[in-house]
mmJSON file of the N, C-alpha and C atoms, coordinates in Angstrom:
{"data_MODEL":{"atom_site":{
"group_PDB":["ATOM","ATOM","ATOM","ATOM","ATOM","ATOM","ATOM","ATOM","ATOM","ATOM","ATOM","ATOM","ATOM","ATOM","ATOM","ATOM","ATOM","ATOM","ATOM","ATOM","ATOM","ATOM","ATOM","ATOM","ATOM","ATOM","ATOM","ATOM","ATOM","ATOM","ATOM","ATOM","ATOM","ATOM","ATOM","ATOM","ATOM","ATOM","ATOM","ATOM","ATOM","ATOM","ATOM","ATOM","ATOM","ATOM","ATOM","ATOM","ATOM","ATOM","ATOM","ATOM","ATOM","ATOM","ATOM","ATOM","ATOM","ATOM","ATOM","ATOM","ATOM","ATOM","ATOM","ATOM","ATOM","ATOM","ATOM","ATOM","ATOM","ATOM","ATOM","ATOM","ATOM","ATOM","ATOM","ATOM","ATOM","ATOM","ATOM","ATOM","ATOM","ATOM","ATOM","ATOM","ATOM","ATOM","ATOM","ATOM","ATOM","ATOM","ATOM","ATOM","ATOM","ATOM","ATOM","ATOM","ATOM","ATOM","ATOM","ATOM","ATOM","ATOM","ATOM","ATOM","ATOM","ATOM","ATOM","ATOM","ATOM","ATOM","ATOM","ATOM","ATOM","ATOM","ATOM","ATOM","ATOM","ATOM","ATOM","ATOM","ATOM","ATOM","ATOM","ATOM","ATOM","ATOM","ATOM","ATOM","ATOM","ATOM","ATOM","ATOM","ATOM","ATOM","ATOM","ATOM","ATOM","ATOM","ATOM","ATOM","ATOM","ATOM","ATOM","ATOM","ATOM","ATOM","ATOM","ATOM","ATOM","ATOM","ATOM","ATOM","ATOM","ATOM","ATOM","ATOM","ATOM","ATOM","ATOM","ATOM","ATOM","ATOM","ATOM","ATOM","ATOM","ATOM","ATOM","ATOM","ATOM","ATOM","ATOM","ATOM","ATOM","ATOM","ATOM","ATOM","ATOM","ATOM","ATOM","ATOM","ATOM","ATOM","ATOM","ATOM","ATOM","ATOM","ATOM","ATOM","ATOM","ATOM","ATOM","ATOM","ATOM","ATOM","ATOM","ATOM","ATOM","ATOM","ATOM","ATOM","ATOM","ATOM","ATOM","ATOM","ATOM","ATOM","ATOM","ATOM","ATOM","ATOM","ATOM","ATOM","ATOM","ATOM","ATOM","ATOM","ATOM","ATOM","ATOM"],
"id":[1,2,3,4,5,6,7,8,9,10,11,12,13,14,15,16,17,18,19,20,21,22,23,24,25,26,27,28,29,30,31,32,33,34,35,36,37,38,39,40,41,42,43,44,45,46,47,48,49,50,51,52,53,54,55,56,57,58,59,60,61,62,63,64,65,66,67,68,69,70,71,72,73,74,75,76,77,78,79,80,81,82,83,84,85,86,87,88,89,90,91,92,93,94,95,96,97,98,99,100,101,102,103,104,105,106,107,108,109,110,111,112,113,114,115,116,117,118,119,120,121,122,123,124,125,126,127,128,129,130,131,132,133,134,135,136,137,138,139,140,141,142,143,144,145,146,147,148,149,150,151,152,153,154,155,156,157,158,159,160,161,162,163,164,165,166,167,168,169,170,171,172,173,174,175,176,177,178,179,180,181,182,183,184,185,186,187,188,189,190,191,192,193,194,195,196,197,198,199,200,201,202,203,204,205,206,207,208,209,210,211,212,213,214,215,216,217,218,219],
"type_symbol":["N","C","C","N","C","C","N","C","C","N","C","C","N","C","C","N","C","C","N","C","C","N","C","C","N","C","C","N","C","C","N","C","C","N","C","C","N","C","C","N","C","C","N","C","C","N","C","C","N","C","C","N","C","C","N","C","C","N","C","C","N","C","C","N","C","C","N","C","C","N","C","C","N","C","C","N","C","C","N","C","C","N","C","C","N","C","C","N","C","C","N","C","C","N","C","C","N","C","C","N","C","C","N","C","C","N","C","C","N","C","C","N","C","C","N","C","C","N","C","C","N","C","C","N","C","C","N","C","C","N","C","C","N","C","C","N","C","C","N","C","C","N","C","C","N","C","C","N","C","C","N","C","C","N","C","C","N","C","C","N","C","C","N","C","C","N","C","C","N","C","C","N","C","C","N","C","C","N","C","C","N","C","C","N","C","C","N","C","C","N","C","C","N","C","C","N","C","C","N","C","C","N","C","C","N","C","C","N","C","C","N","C","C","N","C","C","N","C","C"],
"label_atom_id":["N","CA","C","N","CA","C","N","CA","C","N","CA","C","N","CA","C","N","CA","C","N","CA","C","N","CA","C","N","CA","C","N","CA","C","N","CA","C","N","CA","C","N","CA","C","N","CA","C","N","CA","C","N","CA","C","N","CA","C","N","CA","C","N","CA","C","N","CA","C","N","CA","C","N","CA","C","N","CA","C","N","CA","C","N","CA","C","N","CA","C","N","CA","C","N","CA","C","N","CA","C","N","CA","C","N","CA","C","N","CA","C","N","CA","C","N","CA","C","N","CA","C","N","CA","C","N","CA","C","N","CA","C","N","CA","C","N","CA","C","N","CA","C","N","CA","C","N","CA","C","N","CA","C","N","CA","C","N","CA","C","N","CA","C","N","CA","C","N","CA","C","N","CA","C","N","CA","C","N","CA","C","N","CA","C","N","CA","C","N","CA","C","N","CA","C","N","CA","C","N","CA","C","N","CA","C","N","CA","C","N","CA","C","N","CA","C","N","CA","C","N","CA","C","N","CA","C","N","CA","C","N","CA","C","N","CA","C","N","CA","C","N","CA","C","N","CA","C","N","CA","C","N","CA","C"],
"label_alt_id":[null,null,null,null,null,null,null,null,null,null,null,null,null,null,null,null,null,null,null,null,null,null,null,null,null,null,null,null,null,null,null,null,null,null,null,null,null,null,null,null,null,null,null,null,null,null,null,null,null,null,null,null,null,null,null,null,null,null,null,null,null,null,null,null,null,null,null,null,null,null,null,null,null,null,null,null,null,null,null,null,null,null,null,null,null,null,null,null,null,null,null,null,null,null,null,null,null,null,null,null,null,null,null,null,null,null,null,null,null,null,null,null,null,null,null,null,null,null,null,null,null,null,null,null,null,null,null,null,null,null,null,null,null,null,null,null,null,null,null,null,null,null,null,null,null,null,null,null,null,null,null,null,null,null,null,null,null,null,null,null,null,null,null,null,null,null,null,null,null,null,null,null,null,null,null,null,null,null,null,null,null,null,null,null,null,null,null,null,null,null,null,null,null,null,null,null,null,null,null,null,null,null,null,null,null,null,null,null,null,null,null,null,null,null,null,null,null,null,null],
"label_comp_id":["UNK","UNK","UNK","UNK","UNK","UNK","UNK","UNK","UNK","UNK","UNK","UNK","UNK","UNK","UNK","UNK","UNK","UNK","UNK","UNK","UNK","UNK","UNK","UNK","UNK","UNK","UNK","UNK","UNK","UNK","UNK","UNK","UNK","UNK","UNK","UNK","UNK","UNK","UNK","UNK","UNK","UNK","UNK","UNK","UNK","UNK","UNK","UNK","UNK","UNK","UNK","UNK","UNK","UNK","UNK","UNK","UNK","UNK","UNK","UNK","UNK","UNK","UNK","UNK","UNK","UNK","UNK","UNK","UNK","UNK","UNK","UNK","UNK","UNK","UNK","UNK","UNK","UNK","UNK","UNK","UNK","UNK","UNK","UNK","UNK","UNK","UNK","UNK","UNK","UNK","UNK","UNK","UNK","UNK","UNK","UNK","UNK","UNK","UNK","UNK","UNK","UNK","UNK","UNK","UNK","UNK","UNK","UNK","UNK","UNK","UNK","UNK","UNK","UNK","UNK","UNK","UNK","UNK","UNK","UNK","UNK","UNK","UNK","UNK","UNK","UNK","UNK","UNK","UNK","UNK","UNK","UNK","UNK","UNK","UNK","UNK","UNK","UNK","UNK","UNK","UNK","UNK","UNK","UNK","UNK","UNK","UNK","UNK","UNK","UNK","UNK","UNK","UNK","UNK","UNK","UNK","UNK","UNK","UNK","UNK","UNK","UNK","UNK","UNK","UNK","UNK","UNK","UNK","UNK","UNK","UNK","UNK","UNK","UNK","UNK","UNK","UNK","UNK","UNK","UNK","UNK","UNK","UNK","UNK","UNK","UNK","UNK","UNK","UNK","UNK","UNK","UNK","UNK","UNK","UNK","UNK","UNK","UNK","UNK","UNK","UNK","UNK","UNK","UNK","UNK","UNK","UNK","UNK","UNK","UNK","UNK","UNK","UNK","UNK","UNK","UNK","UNK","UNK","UNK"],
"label_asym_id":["A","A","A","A","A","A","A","A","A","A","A","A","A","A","A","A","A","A","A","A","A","A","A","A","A","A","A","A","A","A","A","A","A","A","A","A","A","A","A","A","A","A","A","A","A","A","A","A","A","A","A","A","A","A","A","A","A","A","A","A","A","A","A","A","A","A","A","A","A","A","A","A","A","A","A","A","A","A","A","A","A","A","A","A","A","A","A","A","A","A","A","A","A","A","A","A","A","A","A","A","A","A","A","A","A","A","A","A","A","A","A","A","A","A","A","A","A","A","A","A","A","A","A","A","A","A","A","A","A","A","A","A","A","A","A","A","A","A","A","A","A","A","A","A","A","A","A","A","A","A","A","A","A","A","A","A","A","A","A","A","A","A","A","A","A","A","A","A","A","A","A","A","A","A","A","A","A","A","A","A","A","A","A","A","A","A","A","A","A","A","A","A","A","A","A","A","A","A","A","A","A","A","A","A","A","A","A","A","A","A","A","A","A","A","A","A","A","A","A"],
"label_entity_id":["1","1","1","1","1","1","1","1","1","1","1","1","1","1","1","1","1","1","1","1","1","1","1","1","1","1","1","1","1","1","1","1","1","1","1","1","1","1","1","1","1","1","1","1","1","1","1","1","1","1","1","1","1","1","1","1","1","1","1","1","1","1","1","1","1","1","1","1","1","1","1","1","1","1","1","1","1","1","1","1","1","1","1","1","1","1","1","1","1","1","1","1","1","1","1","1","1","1","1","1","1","1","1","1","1","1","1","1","1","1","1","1","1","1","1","1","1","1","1","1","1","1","1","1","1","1","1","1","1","1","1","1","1","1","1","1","1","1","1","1","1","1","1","1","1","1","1","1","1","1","1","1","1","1","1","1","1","1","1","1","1","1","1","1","1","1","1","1","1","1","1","1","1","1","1","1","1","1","1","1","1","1","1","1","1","1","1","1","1","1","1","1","1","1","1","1","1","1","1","1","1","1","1","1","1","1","1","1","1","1","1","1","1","1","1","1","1","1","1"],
"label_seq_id":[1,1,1,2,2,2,3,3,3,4,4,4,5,5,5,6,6,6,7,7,7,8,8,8,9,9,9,10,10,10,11,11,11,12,12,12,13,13,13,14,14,14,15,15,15,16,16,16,17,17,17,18,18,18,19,19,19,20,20,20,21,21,21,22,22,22,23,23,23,24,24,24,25,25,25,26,26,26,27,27,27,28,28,28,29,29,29,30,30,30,31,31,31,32,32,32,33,33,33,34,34,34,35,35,35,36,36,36,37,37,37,38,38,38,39,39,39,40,40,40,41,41,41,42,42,42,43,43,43,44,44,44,45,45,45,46,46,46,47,47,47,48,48,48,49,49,49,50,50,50,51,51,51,52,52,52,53,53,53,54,54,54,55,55,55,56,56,56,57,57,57,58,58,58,59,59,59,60,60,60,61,61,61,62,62,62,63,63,63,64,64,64,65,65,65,66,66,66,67,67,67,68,68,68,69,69,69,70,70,70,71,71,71,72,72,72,73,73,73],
"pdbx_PDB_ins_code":[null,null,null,null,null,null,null,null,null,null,null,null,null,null,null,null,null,null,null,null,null,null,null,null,null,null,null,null,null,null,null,null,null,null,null,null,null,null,null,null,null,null,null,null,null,null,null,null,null,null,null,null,null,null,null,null,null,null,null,null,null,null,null,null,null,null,null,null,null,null,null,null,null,null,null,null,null,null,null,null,null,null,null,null,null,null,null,null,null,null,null,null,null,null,null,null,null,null,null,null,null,null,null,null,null,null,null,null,null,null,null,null,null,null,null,null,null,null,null,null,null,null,null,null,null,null,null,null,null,null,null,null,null,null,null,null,null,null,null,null,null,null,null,null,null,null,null,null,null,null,null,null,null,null,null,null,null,null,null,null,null,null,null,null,null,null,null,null,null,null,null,null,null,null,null,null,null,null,null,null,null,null,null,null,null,null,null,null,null,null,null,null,null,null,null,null,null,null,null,null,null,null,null,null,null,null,null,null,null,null,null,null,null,null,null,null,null,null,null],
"Cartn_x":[12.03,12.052,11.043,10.358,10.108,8.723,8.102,6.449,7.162,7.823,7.56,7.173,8.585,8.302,6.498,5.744,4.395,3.603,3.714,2.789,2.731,3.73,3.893,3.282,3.943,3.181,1.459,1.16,-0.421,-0.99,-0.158,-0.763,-1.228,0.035,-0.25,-1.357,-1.399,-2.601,-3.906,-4.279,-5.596,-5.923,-4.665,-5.05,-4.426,-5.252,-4.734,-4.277,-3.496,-3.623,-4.001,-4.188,-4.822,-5.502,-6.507,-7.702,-7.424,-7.058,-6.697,-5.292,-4.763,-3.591,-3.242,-1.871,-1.762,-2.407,-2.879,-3.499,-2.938,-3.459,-3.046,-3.394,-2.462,-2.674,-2.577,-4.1,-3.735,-3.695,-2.579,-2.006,-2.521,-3.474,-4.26,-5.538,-6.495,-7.84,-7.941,-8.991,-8.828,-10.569,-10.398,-11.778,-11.872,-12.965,-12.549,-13.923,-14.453,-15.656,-16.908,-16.347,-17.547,-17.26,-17.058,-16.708,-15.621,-16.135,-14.649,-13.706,-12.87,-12.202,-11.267,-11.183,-10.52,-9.118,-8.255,-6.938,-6.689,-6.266,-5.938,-6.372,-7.599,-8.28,-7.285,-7.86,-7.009,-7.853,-6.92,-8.123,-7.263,-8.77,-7.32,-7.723,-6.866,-6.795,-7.058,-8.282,-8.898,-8.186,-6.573,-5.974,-6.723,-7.491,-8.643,-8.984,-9.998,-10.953,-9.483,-8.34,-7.435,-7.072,-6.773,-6.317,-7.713,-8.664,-9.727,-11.13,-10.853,-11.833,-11.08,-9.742,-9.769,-9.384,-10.212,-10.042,-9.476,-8.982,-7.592,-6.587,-5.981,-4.853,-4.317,-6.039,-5.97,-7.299,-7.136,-8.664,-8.818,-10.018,-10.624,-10.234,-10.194,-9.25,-10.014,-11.133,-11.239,-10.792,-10.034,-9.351,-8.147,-7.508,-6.721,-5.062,-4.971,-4.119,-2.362,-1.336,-0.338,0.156,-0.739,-0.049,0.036,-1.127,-1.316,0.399,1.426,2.531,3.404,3.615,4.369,5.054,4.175,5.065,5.866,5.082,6.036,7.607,8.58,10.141,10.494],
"Cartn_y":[-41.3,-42.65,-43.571,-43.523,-44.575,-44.381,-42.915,-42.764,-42.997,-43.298,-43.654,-45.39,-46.151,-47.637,-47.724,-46.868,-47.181,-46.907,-46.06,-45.455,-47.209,-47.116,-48.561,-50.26,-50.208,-51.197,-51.091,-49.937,-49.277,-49.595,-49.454,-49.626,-51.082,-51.773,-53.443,-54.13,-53.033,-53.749,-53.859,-52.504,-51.492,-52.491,-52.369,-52.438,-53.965,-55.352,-56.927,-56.877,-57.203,-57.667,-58.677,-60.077,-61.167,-61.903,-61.377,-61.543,-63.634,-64.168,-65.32,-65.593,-66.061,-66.829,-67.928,-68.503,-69.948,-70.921,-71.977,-73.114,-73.688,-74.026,-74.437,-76.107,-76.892,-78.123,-78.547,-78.563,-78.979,-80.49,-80.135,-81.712,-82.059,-81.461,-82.084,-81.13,-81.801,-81.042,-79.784,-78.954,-77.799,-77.629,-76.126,-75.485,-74.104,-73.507,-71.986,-71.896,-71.137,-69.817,-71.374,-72.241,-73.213,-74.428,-73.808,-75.447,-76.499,-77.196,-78.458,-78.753,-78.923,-78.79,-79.916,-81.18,-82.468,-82.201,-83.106,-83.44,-83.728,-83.16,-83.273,-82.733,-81.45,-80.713,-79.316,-78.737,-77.852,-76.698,-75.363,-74.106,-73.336,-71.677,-71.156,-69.87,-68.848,-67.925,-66.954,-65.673,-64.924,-63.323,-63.473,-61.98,-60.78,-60.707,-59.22,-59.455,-60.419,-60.47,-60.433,-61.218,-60.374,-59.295,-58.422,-57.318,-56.119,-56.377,-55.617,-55.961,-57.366,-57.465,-57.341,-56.904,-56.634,-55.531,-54.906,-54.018,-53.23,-54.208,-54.385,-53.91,-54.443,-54.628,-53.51,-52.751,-52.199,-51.125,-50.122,-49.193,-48.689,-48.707,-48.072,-48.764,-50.154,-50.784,-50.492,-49.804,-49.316,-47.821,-47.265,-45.966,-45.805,-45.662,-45.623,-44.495,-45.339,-44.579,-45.484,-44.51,-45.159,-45.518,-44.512,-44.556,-45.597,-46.208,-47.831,-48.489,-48.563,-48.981,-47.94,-46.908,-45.758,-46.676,-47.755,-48.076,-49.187,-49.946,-51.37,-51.413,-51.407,-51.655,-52.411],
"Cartn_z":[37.127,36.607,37.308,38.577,39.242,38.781,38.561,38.096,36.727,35.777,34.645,34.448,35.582,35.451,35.99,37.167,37.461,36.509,35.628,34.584,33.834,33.44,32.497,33.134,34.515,35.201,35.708,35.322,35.901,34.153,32.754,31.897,31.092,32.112,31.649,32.48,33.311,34.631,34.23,33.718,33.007,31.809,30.986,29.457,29.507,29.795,29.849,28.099,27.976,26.554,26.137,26.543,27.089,28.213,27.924,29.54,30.08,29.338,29.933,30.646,31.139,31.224,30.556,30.588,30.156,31.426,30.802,31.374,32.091,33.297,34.203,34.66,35.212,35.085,36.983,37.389,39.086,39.165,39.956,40.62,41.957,42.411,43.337,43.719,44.342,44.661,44.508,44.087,44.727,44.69,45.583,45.834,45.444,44.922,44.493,44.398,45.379,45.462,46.005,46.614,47.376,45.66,44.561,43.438,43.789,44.164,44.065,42.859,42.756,41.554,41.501,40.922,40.964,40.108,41.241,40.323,38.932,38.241,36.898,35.596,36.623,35.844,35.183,34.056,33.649,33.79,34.296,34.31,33.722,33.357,32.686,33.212,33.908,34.794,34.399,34.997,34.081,34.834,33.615,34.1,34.432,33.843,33.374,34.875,34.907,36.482,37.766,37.777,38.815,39.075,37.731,38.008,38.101,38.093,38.38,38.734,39.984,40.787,42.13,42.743,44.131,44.514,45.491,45.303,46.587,47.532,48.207,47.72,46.811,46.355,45.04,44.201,43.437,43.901,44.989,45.026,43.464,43.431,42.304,40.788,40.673,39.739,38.53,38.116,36.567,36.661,37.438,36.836,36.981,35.892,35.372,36.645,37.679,38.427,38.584,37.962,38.127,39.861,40.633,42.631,42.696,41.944,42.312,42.947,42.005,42.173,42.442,43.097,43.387,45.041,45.062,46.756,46.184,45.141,44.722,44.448,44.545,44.599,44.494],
"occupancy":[1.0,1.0,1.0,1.0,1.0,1.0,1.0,1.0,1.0,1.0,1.0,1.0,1.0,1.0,1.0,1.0,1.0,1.0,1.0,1.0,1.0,1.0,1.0,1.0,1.0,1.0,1.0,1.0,1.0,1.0,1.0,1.0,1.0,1.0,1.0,1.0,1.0,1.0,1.0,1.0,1.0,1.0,1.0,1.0,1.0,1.0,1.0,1.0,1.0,1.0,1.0,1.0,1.0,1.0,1.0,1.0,1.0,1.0,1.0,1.0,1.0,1.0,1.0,1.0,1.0,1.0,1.0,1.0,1.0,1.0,1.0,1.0,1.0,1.0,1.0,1.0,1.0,1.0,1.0,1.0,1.0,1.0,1.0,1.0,1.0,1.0,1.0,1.0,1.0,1.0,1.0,1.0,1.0,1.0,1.0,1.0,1.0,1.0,1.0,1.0,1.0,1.0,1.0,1.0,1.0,1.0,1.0,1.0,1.0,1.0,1.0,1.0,1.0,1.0,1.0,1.0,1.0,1.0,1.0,1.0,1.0,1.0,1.0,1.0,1.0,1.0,1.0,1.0,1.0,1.0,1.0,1.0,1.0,1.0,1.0,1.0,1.0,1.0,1.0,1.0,1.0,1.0,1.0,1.0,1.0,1.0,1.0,1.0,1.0,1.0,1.0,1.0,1.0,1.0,1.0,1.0,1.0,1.0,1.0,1.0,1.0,1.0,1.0,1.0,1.0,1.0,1.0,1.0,1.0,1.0,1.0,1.0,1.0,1.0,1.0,1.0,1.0,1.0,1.0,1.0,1.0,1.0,1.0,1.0,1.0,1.0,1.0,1.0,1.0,1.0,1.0,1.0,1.0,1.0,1.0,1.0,1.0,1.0,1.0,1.0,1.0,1.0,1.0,1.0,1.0,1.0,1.0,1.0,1.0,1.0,1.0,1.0,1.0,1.0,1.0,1.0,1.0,1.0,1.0],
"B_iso_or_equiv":[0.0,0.0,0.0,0.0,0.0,0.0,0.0,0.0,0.0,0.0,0.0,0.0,0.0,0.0,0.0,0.0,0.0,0.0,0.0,0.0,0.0,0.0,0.0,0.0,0.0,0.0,0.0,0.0,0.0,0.0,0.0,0.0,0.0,0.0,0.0,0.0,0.0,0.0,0.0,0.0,0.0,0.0,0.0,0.0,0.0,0.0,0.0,0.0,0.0,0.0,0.0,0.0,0.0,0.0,0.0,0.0,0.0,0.0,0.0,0.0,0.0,0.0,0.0,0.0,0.0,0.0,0.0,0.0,0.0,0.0,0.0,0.0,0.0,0.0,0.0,0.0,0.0,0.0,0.0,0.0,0.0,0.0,0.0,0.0,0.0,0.0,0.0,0.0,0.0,0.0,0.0,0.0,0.0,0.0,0.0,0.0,0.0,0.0,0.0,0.0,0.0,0.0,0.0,0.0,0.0,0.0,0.0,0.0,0.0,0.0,0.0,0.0,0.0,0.0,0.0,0.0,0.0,0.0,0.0,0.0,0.0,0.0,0.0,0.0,0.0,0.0,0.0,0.0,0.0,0.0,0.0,0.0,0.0,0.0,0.0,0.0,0.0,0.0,0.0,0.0,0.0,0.0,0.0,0.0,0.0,0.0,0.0,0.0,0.0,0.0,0.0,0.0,0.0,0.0,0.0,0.0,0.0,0.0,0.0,0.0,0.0,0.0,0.0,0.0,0.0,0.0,0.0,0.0,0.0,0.0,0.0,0.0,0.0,0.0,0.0,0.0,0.0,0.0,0.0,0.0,0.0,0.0,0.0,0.0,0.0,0.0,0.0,0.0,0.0,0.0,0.0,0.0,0.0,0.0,0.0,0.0,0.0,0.0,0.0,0.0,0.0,0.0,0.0,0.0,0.0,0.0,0.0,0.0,0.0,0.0,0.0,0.0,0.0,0.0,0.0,0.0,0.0,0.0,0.0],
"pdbx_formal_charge":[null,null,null,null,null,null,null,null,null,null,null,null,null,null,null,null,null,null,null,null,null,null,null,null,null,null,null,null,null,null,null,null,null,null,null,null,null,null,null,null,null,null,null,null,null,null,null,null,null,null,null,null,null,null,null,null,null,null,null,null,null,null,null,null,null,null,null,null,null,null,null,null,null,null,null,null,null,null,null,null,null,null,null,null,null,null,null,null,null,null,null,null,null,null,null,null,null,null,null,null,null,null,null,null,null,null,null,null,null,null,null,null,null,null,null,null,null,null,null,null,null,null,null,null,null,null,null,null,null,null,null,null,null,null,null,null,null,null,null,null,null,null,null,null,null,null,null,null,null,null,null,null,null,null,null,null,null,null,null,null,null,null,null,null,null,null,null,null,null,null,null,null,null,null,null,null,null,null,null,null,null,null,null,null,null,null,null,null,null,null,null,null,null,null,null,null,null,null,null,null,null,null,null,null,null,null,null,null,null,null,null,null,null,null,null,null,null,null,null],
"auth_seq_id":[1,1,1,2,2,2,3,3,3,4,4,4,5,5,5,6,6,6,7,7,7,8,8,8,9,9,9,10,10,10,11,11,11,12,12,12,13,13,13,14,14,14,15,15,15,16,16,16,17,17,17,18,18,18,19,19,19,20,20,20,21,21,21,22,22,22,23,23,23,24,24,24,25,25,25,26,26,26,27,27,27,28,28,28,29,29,29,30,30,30,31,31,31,32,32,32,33,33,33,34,34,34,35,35,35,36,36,36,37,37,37,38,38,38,39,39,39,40,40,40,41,41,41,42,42,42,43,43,43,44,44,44,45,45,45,46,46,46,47,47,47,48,48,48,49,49,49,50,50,50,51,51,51,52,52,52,53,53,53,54,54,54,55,55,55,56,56,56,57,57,57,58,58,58,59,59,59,60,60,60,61,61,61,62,62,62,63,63,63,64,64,64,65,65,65,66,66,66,67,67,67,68,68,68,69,69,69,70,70,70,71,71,71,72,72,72,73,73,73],
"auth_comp_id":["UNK","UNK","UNK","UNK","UNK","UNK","UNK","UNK","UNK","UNK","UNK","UNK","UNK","UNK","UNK","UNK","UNK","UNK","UNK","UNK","UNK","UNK","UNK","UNK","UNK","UNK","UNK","UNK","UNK","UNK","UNK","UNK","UNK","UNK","UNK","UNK","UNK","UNK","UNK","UNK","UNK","UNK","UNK","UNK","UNK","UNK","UNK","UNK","UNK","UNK","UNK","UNK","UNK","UNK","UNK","UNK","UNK","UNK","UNK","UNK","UNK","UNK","UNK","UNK","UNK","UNK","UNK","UNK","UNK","UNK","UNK","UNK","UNK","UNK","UNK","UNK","UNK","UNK","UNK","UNK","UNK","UNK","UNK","UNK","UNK","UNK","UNK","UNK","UNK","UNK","UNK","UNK","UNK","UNK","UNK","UNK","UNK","UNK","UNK","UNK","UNK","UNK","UNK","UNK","UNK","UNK","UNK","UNK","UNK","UNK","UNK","UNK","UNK","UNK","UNK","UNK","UNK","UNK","UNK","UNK","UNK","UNK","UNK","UNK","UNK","UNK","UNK","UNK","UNK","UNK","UNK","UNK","UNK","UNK","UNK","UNK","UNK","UNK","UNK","UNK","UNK","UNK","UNK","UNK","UNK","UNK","UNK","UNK","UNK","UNK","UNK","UNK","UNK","UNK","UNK","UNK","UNK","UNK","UNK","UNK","UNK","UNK","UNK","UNK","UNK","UNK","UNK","UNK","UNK","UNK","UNK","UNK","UNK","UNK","UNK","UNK","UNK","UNK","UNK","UNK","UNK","UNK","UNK","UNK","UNK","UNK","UNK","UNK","UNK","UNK","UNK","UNK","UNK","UNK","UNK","UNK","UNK","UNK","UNK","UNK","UNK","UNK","UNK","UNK","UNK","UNK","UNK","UNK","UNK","UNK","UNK","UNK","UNK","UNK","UNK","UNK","UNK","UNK","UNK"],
"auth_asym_id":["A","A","A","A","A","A","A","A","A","A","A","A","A","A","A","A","A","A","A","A","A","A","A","A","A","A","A","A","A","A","A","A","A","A","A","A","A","A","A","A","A","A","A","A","A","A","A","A","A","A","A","A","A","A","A","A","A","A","A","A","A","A","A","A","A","A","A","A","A","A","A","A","A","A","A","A","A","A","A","A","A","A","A","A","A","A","A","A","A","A","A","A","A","A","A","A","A","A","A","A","A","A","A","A","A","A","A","A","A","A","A","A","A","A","A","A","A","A","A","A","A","A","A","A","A","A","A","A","A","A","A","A","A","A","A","A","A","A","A","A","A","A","A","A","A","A","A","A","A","A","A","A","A","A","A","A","A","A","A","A","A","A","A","A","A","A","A","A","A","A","A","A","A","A","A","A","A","A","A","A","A","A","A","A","A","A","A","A","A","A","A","A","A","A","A","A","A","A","A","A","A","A","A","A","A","A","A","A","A","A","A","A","A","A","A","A","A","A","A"],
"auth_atom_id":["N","CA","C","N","CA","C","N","CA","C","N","CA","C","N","CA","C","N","CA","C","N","CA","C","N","CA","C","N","CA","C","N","CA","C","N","CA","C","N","CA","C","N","CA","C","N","CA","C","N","CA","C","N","CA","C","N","CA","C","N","CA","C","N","CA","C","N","CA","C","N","CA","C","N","CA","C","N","CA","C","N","CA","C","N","CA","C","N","CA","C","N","CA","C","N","CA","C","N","CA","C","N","CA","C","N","CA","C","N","CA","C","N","CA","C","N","CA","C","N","CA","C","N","CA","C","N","CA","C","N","CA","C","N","CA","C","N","CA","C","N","CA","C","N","CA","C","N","CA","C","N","CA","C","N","CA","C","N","CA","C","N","CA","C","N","CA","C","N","CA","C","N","CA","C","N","CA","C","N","CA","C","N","CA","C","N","CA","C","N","CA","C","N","CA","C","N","CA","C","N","CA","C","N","CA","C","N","CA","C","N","CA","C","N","CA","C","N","CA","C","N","CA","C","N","CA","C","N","CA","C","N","CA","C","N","CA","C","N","CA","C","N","CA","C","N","CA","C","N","CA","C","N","CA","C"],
"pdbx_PDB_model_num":[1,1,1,1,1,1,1,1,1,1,1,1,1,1,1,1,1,1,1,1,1,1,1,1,1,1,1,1,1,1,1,1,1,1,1,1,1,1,1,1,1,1,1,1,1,1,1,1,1,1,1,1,1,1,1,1,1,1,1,1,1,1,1,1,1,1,1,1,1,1,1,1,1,1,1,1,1,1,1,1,1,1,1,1,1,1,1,1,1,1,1,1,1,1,1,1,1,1,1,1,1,1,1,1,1,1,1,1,1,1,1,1,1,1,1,1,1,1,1,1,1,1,1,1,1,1,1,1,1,1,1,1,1,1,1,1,1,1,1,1,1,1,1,1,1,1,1,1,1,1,1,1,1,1,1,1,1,1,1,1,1,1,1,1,1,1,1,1,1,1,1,1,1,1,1,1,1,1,1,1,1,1,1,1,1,1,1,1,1,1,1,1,1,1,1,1,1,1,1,1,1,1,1,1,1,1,1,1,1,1,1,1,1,1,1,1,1,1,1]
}}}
């Protein structure tokens, strides 16, 4: 059972079904990659680029490996 729930959590990771998120509304300053980013701006979070630009958190994040989550519980 537990490589079946990773297979499934490794397939929502791989395959985004919506590369955006819902929009986000900051309530105060922010900074991201050296851009300043002012209160009250709206962004909208690019799922695709999280789940397969770190590669910390995901080695090898364009192949397709359920281990990925074999430790998550």
């Amino acid at each position: 059972f537990p490589y079946s729930m990773a297979i499934m959590k490794e397939a929502f990771r791989f395959w985004t079904l919506e590369p955006l998120a819902v929009p986000h509304f900051l309530q105060a300053e922010d900074e991201y990659k050296g851009y300043k980013l002012p209160a009250g701006s709206i962004i909208l979070p690019n799922i695709w680029a999280i789940h397969h630009s770190n590669e910390d958190l995901y080695p090898d994040p364009f192949v397709f490996n359920p281990d990925h989550f074999l430790d998550d519980r």
